[in-house]
Backbone of each chain as ProteinMPNN parsed JSONL, in Angstrom:
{"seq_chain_A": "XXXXXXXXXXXXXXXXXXXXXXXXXXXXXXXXXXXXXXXXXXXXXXXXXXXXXXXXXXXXXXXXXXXXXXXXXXXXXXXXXXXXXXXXXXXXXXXXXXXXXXXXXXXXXXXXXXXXXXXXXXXXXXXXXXXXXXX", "coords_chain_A": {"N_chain_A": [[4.295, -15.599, -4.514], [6.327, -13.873, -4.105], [9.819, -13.547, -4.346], [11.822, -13.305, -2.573], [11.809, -11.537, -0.334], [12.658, -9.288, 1.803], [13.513, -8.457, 5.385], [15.705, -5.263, 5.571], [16.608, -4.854, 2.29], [17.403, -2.4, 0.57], [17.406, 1.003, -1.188], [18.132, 3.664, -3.165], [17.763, 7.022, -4.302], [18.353, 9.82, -5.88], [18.185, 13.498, -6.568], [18.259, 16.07, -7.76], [17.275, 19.526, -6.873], [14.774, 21.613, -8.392], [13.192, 23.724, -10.308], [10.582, 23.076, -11.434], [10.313, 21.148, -8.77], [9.822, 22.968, -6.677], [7.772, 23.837, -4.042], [6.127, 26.011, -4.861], [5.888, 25.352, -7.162], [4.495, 23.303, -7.299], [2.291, 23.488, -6.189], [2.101, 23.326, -3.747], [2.261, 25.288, -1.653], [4.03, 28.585, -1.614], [6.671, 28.728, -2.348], [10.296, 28.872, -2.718], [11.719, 26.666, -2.932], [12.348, 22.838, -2.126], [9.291, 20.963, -2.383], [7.621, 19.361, -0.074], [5.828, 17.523, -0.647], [7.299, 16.302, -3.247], [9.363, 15.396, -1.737], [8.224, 13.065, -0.338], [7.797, 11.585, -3.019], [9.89, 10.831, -3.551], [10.862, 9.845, -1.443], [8.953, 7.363, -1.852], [9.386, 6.638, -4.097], [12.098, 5.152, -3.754], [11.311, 3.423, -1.841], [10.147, 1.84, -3.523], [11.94, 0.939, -5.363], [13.544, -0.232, -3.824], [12.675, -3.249, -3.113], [11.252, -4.013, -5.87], [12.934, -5.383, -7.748], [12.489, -7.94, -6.459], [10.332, -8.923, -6.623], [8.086, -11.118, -8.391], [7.002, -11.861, -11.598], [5.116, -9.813, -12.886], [3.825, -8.111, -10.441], [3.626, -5.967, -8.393], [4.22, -2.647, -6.451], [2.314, -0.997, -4.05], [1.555, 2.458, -2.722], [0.351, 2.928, 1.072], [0.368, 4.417, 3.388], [1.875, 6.595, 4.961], [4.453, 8.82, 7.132], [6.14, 11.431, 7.682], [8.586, 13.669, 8.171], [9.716, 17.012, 7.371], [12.339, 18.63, 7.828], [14.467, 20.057, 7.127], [14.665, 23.189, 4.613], [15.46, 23.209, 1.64], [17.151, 24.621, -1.114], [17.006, 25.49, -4.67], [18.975, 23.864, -6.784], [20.142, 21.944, -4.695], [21.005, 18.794, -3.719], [19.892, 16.033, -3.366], [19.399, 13.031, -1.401], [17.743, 10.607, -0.982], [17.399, 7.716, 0.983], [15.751, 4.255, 1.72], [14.592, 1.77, 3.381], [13.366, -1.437, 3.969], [11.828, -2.337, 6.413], [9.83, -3.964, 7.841], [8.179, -6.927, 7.383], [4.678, -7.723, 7.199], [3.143, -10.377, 5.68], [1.219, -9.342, 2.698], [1.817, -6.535, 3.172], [4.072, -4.18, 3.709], [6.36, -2.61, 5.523], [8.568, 0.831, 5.073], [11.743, 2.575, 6.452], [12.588, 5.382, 6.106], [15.632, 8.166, 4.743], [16.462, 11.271, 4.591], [18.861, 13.123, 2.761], [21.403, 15.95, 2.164], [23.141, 15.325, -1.006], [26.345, 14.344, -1.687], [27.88, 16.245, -0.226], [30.264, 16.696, 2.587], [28.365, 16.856, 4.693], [26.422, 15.958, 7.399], [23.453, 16.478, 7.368], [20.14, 15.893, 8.134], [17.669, 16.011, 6.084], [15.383, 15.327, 5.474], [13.0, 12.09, 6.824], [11.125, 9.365, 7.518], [9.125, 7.376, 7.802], [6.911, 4.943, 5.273], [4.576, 2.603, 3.707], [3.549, 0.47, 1.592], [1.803, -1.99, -0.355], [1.929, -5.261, -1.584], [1.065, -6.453, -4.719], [-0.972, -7.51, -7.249], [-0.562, -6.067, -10.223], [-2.001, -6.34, -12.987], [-4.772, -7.485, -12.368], [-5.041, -4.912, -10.249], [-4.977, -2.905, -11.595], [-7.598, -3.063, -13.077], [-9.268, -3.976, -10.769], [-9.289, -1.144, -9.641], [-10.118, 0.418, -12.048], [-12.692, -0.669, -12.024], [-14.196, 0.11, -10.04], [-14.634, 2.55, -10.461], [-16.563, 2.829, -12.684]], "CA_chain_A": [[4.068, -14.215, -4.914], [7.658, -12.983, -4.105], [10.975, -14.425, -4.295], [12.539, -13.071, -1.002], [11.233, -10.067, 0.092], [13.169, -9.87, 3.484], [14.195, -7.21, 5.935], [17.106, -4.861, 5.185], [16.385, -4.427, 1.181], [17.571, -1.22, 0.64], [17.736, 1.427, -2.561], [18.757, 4.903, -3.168], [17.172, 7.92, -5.31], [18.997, 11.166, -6.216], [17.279, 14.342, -7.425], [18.75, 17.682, -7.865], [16.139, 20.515, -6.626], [14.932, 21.9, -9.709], [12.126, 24.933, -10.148], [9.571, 21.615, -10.707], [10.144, 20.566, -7.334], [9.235, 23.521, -5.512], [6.636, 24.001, -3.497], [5.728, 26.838, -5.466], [5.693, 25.093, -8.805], [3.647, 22.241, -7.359], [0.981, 23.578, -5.622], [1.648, 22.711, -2.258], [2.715, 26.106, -1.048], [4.616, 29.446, -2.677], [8.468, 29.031, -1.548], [11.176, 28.535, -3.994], [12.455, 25.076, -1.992], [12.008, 21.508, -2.164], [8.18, 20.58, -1.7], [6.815, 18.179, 0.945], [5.514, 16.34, -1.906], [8.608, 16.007, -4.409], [10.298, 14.769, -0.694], [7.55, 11.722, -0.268], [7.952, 11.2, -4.136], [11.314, 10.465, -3.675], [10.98, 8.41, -0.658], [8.024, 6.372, -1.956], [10.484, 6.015, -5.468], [13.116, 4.227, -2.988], [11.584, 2.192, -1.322], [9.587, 1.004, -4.622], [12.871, 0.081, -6.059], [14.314, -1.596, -2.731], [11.71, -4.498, -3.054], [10.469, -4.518, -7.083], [13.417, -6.668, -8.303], [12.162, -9.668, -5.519], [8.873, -9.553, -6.955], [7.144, -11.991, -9.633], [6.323, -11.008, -12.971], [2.94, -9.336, -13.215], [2.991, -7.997, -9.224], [4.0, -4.645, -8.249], [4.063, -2.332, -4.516], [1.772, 0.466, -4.002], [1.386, 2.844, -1.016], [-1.041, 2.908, 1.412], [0.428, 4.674, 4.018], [2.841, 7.458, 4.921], [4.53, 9.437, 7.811], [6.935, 12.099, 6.701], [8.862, 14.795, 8.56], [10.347, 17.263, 6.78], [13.445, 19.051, 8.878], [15.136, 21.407, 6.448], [14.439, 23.587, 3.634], [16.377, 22.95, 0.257], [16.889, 25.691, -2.104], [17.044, 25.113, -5.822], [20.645, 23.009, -6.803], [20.672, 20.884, -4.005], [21.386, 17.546, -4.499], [19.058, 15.3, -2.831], [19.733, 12.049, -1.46], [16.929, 9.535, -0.237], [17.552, 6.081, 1.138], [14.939, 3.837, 1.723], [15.002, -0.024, 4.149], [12.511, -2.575, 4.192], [12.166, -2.982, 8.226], [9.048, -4.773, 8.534], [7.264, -7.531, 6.374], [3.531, -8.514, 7.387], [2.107, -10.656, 4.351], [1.771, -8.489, 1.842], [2.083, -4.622, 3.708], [5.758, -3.387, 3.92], [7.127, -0.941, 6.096], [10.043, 0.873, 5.041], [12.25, 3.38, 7.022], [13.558, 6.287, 4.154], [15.98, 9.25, 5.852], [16.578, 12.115, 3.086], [20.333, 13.814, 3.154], [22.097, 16.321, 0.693], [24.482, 14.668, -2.05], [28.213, 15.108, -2.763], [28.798, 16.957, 0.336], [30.902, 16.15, 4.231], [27.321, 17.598, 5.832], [25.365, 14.958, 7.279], [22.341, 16.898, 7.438], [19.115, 15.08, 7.353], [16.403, 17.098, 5.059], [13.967, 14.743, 6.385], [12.89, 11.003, 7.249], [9.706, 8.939, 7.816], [8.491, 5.622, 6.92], [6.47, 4.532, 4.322], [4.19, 1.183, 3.879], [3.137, -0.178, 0.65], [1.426, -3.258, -0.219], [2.542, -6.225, -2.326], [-0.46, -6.317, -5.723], [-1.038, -8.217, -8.955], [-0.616, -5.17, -10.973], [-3.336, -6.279, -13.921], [-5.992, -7.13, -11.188], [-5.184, -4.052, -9.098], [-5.252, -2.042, -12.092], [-8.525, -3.684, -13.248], [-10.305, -3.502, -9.865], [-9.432, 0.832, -9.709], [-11.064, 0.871, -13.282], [-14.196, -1.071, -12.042], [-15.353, 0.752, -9.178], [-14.783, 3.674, -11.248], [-17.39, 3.005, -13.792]], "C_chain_A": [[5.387, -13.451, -4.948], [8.461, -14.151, -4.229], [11.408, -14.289, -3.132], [13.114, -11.576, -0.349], [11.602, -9.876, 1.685], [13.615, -7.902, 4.018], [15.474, -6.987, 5.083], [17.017, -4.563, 3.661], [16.491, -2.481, 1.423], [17.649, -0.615, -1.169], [17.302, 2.843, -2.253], [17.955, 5.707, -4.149], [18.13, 9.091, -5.138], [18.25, 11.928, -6.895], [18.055, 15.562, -7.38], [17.129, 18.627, -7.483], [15.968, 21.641, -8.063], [13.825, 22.876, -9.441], [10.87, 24.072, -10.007], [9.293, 21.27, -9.508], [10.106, 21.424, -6.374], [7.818, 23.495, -4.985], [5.146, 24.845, -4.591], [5.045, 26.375, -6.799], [4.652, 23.636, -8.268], [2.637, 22.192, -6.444], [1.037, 23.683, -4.311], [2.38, 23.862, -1.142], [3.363, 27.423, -1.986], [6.239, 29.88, -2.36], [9.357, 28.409, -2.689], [11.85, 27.09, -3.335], [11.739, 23.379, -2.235], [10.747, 21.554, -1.884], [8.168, 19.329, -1.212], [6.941, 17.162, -0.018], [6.11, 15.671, -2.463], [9.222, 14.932, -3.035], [9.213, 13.184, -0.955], [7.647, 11.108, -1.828], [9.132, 10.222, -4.069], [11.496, 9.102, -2.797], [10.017, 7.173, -1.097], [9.052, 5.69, -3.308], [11.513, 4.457, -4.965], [12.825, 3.755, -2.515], [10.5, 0.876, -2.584], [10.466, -0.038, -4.747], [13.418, -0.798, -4.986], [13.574, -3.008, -2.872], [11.394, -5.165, -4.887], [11.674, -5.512, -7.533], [12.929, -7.934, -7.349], [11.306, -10.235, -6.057], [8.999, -10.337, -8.093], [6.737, -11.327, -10.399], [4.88, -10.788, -12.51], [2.763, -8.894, -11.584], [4.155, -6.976, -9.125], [3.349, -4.533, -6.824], [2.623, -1.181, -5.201], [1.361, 1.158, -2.372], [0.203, 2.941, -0.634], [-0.954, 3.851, 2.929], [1.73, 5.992, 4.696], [2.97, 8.488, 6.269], [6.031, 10.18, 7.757], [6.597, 13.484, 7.883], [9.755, 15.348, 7.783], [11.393, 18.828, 7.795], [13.922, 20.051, 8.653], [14.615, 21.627, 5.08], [15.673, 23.025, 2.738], [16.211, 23.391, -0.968], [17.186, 25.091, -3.277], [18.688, 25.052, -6.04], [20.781, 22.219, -5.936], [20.096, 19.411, -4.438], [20.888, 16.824, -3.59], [19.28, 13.833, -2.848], [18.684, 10.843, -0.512], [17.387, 8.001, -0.138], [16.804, 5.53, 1.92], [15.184, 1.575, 2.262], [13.594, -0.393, 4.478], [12.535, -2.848, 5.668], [11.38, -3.641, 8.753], [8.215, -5.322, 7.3], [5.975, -8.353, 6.915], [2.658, -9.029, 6.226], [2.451, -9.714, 3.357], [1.857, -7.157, 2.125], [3.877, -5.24, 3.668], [5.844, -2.531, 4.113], [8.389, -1.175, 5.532], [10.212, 2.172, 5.697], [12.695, 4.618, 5.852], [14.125, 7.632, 6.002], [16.526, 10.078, 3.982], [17.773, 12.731, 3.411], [20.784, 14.818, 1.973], [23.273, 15.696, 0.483], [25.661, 15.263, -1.979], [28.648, 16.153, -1.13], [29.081, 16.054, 1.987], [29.801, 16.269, 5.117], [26.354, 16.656, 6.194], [24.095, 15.385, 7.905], [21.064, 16.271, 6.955], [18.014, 16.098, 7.497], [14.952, 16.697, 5.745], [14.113, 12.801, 6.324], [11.329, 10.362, 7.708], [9.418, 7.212, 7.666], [7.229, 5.784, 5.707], [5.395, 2.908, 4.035], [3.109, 1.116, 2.425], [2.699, -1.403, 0.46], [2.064, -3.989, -2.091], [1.119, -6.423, -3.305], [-0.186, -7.043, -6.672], [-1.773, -7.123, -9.601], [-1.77, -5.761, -12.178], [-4.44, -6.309, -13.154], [-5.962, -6.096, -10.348], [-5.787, -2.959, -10.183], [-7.059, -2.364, -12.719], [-9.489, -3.187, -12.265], [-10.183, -2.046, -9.768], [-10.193, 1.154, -11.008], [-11.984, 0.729, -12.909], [-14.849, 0.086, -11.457], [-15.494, 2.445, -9.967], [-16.09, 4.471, -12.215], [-19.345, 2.494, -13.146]], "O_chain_A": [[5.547, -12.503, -5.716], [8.108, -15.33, -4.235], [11.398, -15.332, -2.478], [14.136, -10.948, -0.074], [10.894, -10.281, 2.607], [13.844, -6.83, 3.459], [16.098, -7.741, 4.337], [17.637, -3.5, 3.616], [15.888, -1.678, 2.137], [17.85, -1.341, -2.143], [16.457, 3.204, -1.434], [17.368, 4.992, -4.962], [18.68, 9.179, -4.04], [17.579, 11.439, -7.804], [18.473, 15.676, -6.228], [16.036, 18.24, -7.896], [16.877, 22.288, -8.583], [13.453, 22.898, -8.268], [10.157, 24.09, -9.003], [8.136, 21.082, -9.132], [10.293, 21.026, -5.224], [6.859, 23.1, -5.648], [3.99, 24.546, -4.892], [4.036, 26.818, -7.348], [4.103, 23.023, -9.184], [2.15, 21.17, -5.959], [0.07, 24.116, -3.685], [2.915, 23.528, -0.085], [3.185, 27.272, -3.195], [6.772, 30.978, -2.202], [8.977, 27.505, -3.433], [12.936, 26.892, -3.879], [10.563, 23.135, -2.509], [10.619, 22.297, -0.91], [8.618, 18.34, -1.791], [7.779, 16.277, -0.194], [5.861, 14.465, -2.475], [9.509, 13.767, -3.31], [9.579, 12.331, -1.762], [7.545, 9.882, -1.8], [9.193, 9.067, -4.49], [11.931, 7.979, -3.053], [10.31, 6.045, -0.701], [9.359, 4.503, -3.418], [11.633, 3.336, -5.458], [13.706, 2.998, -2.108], [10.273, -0.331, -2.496], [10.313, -1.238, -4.518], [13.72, -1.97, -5.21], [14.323, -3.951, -2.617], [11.325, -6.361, -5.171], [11.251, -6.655, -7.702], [13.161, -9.035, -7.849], [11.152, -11.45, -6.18], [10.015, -10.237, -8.781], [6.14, -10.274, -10.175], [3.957, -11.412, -11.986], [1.654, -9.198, -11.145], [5.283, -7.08, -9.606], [2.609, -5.279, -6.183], [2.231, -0.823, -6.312], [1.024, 0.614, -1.321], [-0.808, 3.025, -1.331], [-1.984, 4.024, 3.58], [2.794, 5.389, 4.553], [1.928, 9.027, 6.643], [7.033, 9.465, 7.794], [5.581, 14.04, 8.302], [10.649, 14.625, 7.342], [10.847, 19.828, 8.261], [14.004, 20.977, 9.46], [14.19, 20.705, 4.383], [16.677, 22.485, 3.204], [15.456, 22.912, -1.813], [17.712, 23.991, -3.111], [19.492, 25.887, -5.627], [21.712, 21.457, -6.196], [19.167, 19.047, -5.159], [21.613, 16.928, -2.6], [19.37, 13.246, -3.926], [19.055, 10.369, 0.561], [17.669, 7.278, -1.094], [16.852, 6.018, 3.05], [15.682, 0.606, 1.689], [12.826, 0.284, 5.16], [13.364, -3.663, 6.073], [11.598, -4.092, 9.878], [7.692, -4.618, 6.437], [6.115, -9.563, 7.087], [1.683, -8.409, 5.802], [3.587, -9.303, 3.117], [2.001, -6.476, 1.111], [4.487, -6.308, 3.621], [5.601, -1.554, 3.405], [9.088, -2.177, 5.381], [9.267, 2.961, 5.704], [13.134, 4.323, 4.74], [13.711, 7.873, 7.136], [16.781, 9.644, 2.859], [17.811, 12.964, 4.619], [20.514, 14.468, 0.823], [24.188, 15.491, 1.28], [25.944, 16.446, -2.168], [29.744, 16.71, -1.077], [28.405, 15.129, 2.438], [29.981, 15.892, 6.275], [25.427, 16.455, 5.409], [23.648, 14.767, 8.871], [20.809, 16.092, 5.764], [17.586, 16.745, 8.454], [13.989, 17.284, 6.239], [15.119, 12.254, 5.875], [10.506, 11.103, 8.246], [9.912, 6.14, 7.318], [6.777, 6.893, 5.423], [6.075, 1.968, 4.447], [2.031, 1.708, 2.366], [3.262, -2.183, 1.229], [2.405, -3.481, -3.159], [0.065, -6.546, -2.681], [0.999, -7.225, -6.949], [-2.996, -7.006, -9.671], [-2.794, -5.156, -11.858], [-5.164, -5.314, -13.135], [-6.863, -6.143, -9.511], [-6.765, -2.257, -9.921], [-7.688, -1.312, -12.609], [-10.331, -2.322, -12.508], [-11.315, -1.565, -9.833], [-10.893, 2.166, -11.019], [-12.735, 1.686, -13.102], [-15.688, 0.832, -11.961], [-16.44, 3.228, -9.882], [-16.461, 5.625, -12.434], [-20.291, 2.559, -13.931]]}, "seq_chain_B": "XXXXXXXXXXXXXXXXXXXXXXXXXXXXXXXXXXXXXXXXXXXXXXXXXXXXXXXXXXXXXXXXXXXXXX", "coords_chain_B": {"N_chain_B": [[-23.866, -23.929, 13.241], [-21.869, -21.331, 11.859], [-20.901, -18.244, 12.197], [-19.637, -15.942, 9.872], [-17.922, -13.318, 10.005], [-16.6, -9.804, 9.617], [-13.038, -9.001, 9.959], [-11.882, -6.699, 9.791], [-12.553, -2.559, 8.79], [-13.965, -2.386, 5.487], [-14.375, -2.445, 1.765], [-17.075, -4.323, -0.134], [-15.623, -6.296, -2.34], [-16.021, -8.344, -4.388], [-18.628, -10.831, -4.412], [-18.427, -13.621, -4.037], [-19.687, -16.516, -3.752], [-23.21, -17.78, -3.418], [-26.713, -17.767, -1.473], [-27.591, -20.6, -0.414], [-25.182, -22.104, -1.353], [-23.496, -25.167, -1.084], [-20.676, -25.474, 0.706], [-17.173, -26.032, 1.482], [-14.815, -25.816, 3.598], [-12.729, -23.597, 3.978], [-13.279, -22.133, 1.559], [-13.982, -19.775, -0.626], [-15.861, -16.95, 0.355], [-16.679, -13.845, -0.291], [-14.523, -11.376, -1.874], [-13.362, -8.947, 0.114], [-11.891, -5.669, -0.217], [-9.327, -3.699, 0.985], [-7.596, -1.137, 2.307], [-6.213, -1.228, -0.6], [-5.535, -3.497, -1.15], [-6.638, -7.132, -2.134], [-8.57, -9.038, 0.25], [-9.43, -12.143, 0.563], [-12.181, -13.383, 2.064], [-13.42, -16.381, 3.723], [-14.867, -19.678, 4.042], [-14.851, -20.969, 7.612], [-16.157, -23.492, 7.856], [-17.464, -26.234, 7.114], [-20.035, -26.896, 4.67], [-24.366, -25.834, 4.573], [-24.464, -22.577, 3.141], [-26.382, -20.411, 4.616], [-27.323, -17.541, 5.007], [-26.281, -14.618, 3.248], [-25.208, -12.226, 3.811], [-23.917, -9.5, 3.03], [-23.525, -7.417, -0.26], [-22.087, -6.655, -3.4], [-19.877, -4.113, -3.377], [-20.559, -2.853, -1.288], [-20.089, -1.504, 2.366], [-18.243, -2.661, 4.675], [-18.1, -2.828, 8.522], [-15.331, -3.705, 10.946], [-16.946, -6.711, 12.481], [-18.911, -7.286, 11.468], [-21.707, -8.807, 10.449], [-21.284, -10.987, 8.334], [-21.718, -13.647, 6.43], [-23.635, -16.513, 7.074], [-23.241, -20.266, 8.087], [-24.355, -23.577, 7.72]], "CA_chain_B": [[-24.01, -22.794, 12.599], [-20.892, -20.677, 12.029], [-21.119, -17.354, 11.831], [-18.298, -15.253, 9.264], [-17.663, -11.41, 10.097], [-15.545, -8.715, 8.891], [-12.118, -8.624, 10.659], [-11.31, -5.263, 9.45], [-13.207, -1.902, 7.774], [-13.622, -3.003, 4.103], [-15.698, -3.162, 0.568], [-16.895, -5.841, -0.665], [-15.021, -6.282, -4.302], [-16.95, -9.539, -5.123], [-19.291, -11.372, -3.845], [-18.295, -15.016, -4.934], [-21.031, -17.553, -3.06], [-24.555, -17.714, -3.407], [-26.991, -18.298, -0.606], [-27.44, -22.031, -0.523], [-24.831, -23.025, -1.648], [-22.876, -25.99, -0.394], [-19.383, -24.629, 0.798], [-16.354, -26.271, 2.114], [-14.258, -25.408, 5.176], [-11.548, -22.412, 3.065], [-14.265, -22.109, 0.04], [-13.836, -18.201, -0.689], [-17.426, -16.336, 0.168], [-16.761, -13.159, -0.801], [-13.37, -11.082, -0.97], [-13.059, -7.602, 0.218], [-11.01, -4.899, -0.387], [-8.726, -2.534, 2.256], [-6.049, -0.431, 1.781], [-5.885, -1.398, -1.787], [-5.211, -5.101, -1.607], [-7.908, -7.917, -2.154], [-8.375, -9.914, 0.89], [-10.558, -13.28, 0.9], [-13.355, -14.406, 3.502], [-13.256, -17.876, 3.292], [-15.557, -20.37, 5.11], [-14.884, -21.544, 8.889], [-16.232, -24.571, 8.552], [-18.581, -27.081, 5.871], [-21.845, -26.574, 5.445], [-25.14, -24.745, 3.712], [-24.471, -20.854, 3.058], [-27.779, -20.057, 4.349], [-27.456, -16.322, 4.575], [-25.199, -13.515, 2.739], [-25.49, -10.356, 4.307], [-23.229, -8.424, 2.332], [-23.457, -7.025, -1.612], [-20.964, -6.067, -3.844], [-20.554, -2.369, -3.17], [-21.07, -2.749, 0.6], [-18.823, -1.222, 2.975], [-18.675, -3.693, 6.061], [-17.607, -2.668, 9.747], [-15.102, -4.411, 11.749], [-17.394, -7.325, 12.96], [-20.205, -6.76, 11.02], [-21.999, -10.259, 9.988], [-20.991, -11.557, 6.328], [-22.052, -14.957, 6.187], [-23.718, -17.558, 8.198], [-23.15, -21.44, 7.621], [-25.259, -23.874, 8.513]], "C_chain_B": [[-23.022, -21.781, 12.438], [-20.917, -19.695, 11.292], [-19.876, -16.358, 11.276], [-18.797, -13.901, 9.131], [-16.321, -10.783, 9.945], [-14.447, -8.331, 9.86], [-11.527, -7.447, 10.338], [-12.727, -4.252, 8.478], [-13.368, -2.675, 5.958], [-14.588, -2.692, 3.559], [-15.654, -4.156, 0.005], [-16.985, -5.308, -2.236], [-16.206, -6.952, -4.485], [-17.383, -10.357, -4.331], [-19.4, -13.059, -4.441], [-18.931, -16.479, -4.543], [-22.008, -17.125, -3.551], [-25.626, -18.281, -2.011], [-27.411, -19.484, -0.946], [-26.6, -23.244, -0.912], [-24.173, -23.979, -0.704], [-21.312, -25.771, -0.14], [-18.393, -25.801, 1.741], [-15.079, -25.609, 2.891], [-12.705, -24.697, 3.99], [-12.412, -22.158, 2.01], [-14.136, -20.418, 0.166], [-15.43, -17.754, -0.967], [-17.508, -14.923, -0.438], [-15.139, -12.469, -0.987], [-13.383, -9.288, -0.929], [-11.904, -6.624, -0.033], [-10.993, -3.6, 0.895], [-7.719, -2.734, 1.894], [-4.987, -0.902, 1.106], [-5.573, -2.853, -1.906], [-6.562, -5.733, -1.371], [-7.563, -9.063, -0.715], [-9.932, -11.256, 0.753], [-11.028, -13.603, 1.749], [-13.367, -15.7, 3.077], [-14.135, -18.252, 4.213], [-14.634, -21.14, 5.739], [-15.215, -22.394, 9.082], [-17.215, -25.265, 7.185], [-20.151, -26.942, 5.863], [-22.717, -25.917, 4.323], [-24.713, -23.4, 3.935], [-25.941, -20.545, 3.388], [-28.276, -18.536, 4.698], [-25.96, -15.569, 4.1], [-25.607, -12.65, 3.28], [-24.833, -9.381, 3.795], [-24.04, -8.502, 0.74], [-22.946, -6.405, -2.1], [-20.862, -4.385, -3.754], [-20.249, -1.799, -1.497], [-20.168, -2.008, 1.064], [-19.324, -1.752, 4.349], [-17.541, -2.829, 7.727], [-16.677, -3.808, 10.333], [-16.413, -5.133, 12.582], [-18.319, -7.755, 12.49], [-20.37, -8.126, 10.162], [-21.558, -10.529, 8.193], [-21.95, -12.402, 5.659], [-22.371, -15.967, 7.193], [-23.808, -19.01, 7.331], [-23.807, -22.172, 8.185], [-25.258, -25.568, 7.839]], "O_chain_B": [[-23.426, -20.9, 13.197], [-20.948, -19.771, 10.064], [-19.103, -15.949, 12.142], [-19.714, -13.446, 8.447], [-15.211, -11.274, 10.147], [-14.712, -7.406, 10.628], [-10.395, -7.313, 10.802], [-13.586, -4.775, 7.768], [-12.589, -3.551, 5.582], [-15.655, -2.547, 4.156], [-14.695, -4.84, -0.352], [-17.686, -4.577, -2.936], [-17.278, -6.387, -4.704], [-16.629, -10.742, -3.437], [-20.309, -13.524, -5.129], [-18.553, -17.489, -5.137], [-21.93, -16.075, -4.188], [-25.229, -19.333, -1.51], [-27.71, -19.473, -2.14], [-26.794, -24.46, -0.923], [-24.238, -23.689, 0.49], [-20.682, -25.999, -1.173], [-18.946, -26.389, 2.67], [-14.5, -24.705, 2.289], [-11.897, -25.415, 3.402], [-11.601, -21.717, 1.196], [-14.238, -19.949, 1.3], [-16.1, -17.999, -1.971], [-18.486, -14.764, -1.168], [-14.343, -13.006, -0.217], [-13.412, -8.572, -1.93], [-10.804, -7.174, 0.013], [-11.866, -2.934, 1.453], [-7.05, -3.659, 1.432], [-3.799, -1.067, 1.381], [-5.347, -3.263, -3.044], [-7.453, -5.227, -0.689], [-6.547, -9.756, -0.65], [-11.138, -11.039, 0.869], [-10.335, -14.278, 2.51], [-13.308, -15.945, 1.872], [-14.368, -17.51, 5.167], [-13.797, -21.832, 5.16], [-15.014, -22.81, 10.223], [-17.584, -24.479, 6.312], [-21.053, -26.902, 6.7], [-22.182, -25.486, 3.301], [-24.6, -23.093, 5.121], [-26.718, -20.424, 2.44], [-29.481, -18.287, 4.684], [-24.837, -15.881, 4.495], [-26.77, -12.343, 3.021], [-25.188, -8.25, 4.13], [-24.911, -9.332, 0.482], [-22.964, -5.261, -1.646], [-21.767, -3.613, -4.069], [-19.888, -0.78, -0.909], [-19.275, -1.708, 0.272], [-20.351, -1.467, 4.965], [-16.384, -2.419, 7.644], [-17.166, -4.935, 10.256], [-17.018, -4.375, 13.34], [-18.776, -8.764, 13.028], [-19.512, -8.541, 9.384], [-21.792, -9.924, 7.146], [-22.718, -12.145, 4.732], [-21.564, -16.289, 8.065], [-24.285, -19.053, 6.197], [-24.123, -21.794, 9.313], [-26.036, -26.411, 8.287]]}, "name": "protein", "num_of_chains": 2, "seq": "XXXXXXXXXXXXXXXXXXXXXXXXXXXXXXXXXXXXXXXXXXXXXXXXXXXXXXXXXXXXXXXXXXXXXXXXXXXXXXXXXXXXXXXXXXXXXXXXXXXXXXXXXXXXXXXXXXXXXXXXXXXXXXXXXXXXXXXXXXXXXXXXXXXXXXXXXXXXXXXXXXXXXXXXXXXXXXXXXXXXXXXXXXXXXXXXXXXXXXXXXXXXX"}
């Protein structure tokens, strides 16, 4: 099912804070700043990509699980920096560690941090079985 | 007589036995679904399927009987 899906896999996301990614503009509150949401977006993005090159054609992650603190606000322009580690592989679940930082500057301020745990799927049958029970 | 129960919450995706049939020891009886992945019940041991207790749809309890072999 994988090639070599191992601890330590790591991968990076960047976002600029944009009017989109407030709170405000996405429901999940009315503050001009980074939302919650956009933050777990980001981290679930990174630790997608830390793992999807290992996989086998035709099998993809998806989450199933999430624990997410968010530390500091982040006004519109900041430069958003998530990084995202594979730290635990049971079968097909995967934990990963993510810590969120702002870009480009000396400030090692962390925005926020959490883990994450996705499972290992055969994307046509996963997508398949979410249609069935659907209908 | 070996009795197969639900090691975790779950629904049952598919129900892939029939009662009577003749099953060998890994033969996949039904496979459930939890937190989004498909997992397989398999038979414990050789034998008649001589009850199903689940149906596709179901939602089974940690422990909660599946399948008995016989």
């Amino acid at each position: 099912m994988t090639r070599a899906v191992t601890v330590g896999l790591r991968a990076t996301v960047r976002a600029g804070v944009t009017e989109a990614d407030t709170a405000a503009a996405m429901g999940s509150g009315d503050v001009p700043v980074l939302a919650t949401p956009r933050l777990l977006a980001l981290a679930e993005a990174a630790a997608y990509a830390a793992v999807a090159p290992q996989l086998a054609d035709g099998f993809t992650t998806v989450g199933t699980s999430v624990s997410l603190e968010h530390r500091r606000a982040s006004p519109l322009g900041t430069e958003v920096v998530v990084e995202a580690e594979l730290t635990e592989v049971d079968g097909s679940r995967l934990v990963f560690g993510f810590i969120a930082r702002v870009d480009g500057t000396d400030d090692d301020v962390v925005l926020g941090a959490g883990t994450v745990e996705r499972v290992v799927v055969d994307r046509a049958r996963f997508v398949a079985r979410a249609g069935a029970r659907d209908s | 007589m070996t009795e197969v129960r639900a090691e975790m919450v779950a629904n049952v995706w598919q129900v892939v036995a029939s009662e009577g049939d003749e099953v060998a020891d890994g033969d996949t009886l039904v496979i459930l679904e939890s937190m989004k992945m498909e997992i397989p019940v398999l038979a414990e041991a050789p034998g008649t399927l001589t009850k199903l207790a689940v149906a596709e749809g179901d939602v089974v309890q940690e422990g909660d009987l599946i399948a008995v072999i016989e």
